[in-house]
Each structure stands twice: as structure tokens, then as C-alpha cells.
ZAMARGU-4260 file (C-alpha; in steps of 0.2 Angstrom, whole numbers, plus 5000, padded with zeros to 4 digits):
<rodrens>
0) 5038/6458/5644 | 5030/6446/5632 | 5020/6431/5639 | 5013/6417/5632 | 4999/6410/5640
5) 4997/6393/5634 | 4988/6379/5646 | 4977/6366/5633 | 4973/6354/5649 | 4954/6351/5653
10) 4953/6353/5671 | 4939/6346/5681 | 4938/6351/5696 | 4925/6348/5712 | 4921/6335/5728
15) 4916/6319/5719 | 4923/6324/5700 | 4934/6307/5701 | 4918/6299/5696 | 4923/6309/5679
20) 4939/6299/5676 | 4931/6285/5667 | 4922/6293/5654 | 4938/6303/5650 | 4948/6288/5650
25) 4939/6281/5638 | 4941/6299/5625 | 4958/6296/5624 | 4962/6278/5625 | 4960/6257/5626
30) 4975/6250/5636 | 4980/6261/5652 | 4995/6261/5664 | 4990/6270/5681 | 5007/6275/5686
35) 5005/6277/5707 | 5014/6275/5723 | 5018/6259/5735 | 5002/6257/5747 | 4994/6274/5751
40) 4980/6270/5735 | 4979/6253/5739 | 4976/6256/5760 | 4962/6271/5757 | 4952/6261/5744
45) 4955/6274/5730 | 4965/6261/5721 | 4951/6248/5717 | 4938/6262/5716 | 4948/6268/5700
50) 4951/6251/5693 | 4935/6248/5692 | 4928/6264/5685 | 4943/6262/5669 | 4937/6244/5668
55) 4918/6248/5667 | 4920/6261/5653 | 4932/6246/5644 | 4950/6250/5647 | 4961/6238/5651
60) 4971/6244/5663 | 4989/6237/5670 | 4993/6248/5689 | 5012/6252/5692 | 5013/6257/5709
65) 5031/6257/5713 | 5034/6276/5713 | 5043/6281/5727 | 5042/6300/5737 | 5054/6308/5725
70) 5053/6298/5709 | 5068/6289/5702 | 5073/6288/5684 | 5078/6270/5684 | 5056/6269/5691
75) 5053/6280/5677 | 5063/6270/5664 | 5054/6254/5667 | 5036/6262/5668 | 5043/6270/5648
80) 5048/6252/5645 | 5033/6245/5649 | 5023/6259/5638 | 5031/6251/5622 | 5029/6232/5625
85) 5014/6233/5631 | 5006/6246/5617 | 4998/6259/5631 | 4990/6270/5623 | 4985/6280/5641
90) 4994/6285/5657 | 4986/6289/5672 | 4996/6297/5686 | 4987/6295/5702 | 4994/6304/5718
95) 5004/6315/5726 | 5017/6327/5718 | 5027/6312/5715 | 5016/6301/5705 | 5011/6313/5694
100) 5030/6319/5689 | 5032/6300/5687 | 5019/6298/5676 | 5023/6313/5665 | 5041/6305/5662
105) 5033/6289/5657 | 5027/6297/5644 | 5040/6308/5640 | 5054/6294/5639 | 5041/6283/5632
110) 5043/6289/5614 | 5060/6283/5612 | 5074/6270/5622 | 5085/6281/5631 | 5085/6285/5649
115) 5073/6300/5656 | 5089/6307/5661 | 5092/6309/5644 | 5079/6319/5638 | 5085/6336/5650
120) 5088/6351/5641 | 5088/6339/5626 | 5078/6342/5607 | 5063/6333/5607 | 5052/6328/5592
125) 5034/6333/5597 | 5027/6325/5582 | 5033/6307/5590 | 5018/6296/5594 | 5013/6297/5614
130) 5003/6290/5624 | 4988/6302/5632 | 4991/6309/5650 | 4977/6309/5663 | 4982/6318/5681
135) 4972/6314/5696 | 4982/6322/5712 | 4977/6315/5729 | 4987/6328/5741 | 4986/6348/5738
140) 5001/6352/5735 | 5013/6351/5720 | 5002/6357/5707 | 5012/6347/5692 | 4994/6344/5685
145) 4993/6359/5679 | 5010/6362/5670 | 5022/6356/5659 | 5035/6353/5671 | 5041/6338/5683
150) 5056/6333/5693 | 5065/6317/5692 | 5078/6312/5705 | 5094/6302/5697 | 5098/6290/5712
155) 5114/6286/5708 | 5120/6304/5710 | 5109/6311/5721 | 5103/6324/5709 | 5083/6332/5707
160) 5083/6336/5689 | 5066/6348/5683 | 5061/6343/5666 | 5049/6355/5653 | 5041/6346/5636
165) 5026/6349/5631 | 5022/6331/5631 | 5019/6335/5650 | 5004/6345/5648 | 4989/6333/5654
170) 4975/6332/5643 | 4964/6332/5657 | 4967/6334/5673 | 4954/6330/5688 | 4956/6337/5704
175) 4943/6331/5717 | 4946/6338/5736 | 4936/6322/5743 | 4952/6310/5740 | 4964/6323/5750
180) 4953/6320/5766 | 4962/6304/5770 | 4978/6312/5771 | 4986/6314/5789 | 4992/6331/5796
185) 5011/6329/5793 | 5010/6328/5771 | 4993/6339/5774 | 5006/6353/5781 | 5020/6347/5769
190) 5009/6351/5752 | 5003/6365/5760 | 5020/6375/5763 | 5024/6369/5743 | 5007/6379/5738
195) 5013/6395/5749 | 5031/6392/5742 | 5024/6391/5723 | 5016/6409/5727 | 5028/6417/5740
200) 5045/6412/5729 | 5037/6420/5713 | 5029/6434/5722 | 5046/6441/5730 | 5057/6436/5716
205) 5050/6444/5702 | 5054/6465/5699 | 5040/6479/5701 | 5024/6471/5693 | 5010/6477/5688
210) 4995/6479/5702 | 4984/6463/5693 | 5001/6452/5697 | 5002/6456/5715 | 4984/6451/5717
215) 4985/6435/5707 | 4998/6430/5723 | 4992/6438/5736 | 4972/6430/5736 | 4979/6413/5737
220) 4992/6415/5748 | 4978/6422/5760 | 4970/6406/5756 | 4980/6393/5763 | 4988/6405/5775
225) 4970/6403/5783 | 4967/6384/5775 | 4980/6376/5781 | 4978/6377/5798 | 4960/6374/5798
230) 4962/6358/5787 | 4974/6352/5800 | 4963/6355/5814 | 4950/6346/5806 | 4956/6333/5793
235) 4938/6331/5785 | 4934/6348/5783 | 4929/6349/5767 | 4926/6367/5763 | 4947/6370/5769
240) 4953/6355/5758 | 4944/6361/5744 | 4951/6378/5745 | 4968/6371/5748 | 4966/6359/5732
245) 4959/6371/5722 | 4974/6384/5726 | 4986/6371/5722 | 4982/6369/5705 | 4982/6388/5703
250) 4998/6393/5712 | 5010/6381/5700 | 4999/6385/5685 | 5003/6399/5673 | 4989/6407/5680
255) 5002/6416/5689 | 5009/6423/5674 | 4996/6433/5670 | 4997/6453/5673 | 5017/6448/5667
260) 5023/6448/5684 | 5028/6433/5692 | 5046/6428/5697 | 5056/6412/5697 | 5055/6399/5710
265) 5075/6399/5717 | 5070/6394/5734 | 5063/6378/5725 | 5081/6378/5717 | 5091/6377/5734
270) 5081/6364/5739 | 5081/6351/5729 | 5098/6347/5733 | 5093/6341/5751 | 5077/6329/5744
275) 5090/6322/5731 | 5103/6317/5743 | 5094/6312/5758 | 5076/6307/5751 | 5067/6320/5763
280) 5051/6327/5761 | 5051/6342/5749 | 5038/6352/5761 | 5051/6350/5774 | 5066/6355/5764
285) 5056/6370/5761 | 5049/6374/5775 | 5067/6372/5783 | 5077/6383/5772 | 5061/6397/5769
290) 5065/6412/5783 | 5082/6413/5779 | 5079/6412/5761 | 5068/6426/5764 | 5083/6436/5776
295) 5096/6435/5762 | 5082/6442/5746 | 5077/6454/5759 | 5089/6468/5756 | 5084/6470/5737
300) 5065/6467/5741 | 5061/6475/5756 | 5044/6484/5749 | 5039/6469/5743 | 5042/6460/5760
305) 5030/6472/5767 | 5017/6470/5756 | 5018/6453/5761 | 5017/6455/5777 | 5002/6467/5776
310) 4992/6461/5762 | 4994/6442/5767 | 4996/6440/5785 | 4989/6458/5790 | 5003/6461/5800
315) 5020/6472/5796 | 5035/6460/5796 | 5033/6450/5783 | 5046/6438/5787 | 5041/6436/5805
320) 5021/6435/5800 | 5029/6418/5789 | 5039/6412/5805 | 5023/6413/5814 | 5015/6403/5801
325) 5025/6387/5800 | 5028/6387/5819 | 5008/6387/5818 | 5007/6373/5807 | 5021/6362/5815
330) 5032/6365/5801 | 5046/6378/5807 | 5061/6364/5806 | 5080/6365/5805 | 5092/6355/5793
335) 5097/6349/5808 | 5080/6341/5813 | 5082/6333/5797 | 5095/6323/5797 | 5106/6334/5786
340) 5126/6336/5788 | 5135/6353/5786 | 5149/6343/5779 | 5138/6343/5763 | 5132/6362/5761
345) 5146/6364/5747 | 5143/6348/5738 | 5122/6352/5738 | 5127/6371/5732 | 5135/6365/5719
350) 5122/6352/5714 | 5110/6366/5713 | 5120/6378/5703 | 5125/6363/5692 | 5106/6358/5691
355) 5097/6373/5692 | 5098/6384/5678 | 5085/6398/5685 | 5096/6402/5699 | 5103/6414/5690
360) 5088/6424/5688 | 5089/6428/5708 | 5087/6446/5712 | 5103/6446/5726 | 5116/6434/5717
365) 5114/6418/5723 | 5133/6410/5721 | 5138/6394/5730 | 5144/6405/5746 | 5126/6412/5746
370) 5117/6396/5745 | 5130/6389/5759 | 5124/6404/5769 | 5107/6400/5769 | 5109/6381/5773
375) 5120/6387/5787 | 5105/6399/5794 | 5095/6386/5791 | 5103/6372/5803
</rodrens>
């Protein structure tokens, strides 16, 4: 297998590296958009504290805070649109998984007229001028500022369509753990079972790697197997949220390329349908539909379950030692707990087969009757 590692973002990472932002801005640009969600900036201060860092180094700087929890093209479209009257030269995404993916289709559907929608799976012209893209996370969790990818939901059908472009690559990213402290214990949990899905799905997916693989997984996970739950015992813990923010940015990264040993991320794939149709939290979609996920892979990776289960959890059962888990962190859900109607388990199937190109790349076939499957052992 050949692997191309290729990640040109500057990453800055530590408590109090937000005071960076700034000086960065001002490398790569005069007139900023900092693309952001509805209130939770505004409420904890961290709003004004940027704003006034971007105008003190001399960027003029117009806030867009209408993201919502799973960005919307038509949100997108109209930060693009005001990208081009306004000649920004700078986006800044600041947030949670949500923002960030917002701010990397601004840019992306900024260097033309047509709809983000319309730039899946489509050629794109990387010599068009762009504006610069700055990440700043504020939740541990999705990791999108260290990779080229983001999802978009199209409202009007329900669908979560992931996008790749290089134009998605930050050119600095700064992750500082101190502005995940405000964050209460429900998306504290949420972000952390997206960390542990980035690792688990691509640990059990992929096919007899090598041993440097294995490890590039298995330390993380440890990590916020053992993170979580103290971050969420003690929301200003520090020494857990920094562990938890740093793992984020690793487990989503192509870090976990390297060693040529990482599988895909179907699990991911099956879920998507559920935040696209009923607006949910991804964390809890995946928490939801993660043990029996695991039950159906199991029969063609049954080593690699117990190597989970013993190098991660210290315990045999892999699966189990993951039940265990969520129960611990308040996360063990069912579909039903969420709203969600078994009426529409054959519509989401075919959503994510339609959507979801990688689905294909499952080690157990993973057909529309399979994915029903799992959302039935789910509710």
C-alpha cells in the first residue's frame, strides 16, 4: 500500500495558544469573516476576546454567527456570498465540529457562484484565488482542523454530504484546551465518543496492519477511554481536557495513516443519515448505533476485537469493555431515546448508500438490509 502523507497546516497547540490567533491573522490577511455558531461564543466571552485580538493586530473583521449544529448549505451559500461582495480575503471558523466544516465550505464555494452542494465529487480548479483559512476548535471532538474534509447537510433533503478539496486544509490551525473548559458534560461526552469513533472505526476496519498502526490507535484511544470520564467529573480539569483536545486533532488527522494501516470510517457513514434527517447530535448518533456496529464487523474481525478489548480497556471482550464505557460516560442510548422512527430505517439506508461512497470498503458487506439491521439492534 502506498500512502501519501501530506498535512501543510501549522498547528499550534497548548492552554492559552488562542492569544496566537492574531498575529496569524494578520500573515495571511486584512479583511476577516469569522464564521461561528448562534450564542455559545457570544455567552462565554470568547467572541469579544477574538474580536478584539483580530482588531488590535488590524483586521477588520465582519462575525457570521448563524451556523447551526449540523451546518446547512443554504448557511454556507450565504457566508460564500458574502466572501465575494465583501472582498475577505480571511475566514476564521471558530467552534465546534460544525463551524469549522462551515468555514471550510465558505471558502470552498467561495471561489465560484454555485451552491456548496455543487462542488461534491465535482473538478475543482485549485489555482482559483481563495481566501486563507484559520481553524480554532472550541469542543474536542471532530478534529476537521486537522484535515481536508468536512460535512455539509442539504436541509431540504435531509442529506449529510462529506466533502474533500484541498482548499480545506487550514493554514494554521490553533487548538487551545483552556476554551473547551466552559463546555458542559452532555457535548463534553458527545465530542468525546467522535474522538473514540475516529480511532475505533479505523482501527477495526482496516485489514492486518503493520504493529506501528496498531499502536498509532491504540494510545489514543487509552487516552480518552481514561480522559473522558475524568473531564466529565471535573469540567475544569485541565490536564483531561488537554489530553482530550490534543487526541482530537490526532485521531481525524492522517496521523493515523501512518504505518499504512488505517481503515475507513463506515460507522461514521451509517450515521449520518440520522443527524441529516432529524438534526440530532452526531455523538449521539454514534454512540447509539456503535455496539451493534461492532456485533455485525465482529465475525470477520474477531482478533482485532480482542486486541481492543485487551490493549485498550485491559479487559477481554472488546465489545463489552465499549458498552461499559458509554454506560460510564452517560452515553449508551437507543435510536429510540432519540426520537428516531423505524418507519425510516430503509429510507436512512438508502441515504447512506446513495451518500456514502466508502461504505463499500466495509470488511462484512454492508448493503441496505445490513445497515437496517444495525438501526434495528440499535432501537
Amino acid at each position: 500500500m502506498i500512502i501519501s502523507f501530506h498535512l501543510p497546516t501549522k498547528i499550534i497547540f497548548g492552554p492559552g495558544s488562542l492569544a496566537q490567533l492574531g498575529v496569524e491573522a494578520k500573515r495571511l490577511g486584512q479583511k476577516a469573516i469569522l464564521v461561528t455558531g448562534l450564542s455559545s461564543m457570544r455567552r462565554t466571552g470568547v467572541l469579544d476576546k477574538v474580536v478584539s485580538d483580530l482588531k488590535a493586530n488590524g483586521i477588520d473583521t465582519l462575525i457570521y454567527d448563524k451556523v447551526e449544529p449540523n451546518p446547512r448549505a443554504s448557511t454556507v451559500d450565504e457566508g460564500a456570498r458574502i466572501v465575494r461582495s465583501k472582498g475577505i480575503d480571511l475566514v476564521i471558523g471558530l467552534g465546534g465540529g460544525s463551524a469549522m466544516d462551515a468555514a471550510k465550505g465558505v471558502v470552498l464555494a467561495s471561489t465560484g457562484t454555485k451552491s456548496i452542494i455543487d462542488y461534491f465529487d465535482a473538478e475543482i480548479d485549485e489555482k482559483a484565488p481563495t481566501a486563507s483559512l484559520i481553524l480554532v476548535p472550541t469542543v474536542a471532538g471532530s478534529g476537521t482542523e486537522a484535515n481536508d474534509g468536512a460535512v455539509i447537510t442539504n436541509w431540504e433533503t435531509g442529506e449529510k454530504w462529506e466533502f474533500f478539496s484541498p482548499y480545506f486544509l487550514p493554514k494554521v490551525s490553533i487548538v487551545d484546551p483552556e476554551l473547551t473548559l466552559t463546555l458542559p458534560k452532555k457535548p463534553t461526552a458527545q465530542g468525546g465518543v467522535d474522538i473514540f469513533c475516529h480511532l475505533v472505526e479505523t482501527y477495526l476496519v482496516t485489514q492486518r496492519p503493520p504493529p506501528l498502526a496498531d499502536g498509532i490507535l491504540e494510545m489514543p484511544m487509552r487516552l480518552v477511554v481514561e480522559s473522558l470520564p475524568q473531564a466529565l467529573s471535573r469540567l475544569d480539569d485541565i490536564e483531561a481536557r488537554t489530553r482530550l483536545s490534543w487526541v482530537s486533532t490526532v485521531a481525524c488527522s492522517q496521523f493515523t495513516q501512518l504505518g499504512a494501516g488505517a481503515g475507513t470510517m463506515t460507522l461514521h457513514g451509517i450515521e449520518h443519515p440520522l443527524s441529516g434527517y432529524y438534526d440530532i447530535a452526531h455523538g449521539d448518533g454514534l454512540a447509539t448505533l456503535l455496539p451493534a456496529w461492532m456485533r455485525y464487523t465482529f465475525p470477520v474481525r474477531q482478533e482485532k476485537f480482542y486486541s481492543l478489548g485487551k490493549n485498550v480497556f485491559g479487559e477481554t471482550d472488546g465489545i463489552l469493555a465499549t458498552e461499559k464505557w458509554l454506560e460510564k460516560i452517560g452515553m449508551r442510548l437507543r435510536l429510540r431515546d432519540l426520537g428516531i422512527k423505524p418507519e425510516r430505517f430503509e429510507q436512512m439506508a438508502d441515504c447512506a448508500l446513495r451518500t456514502v461512497s466508502w461504505l463499500k470498503l466495509h470488511p462484512r458487506l454492508l448493503d441496505a438490509a445490513a445497515i437496517v439491521k444495525i438501526y434495528q439492534d440499535s432501537y
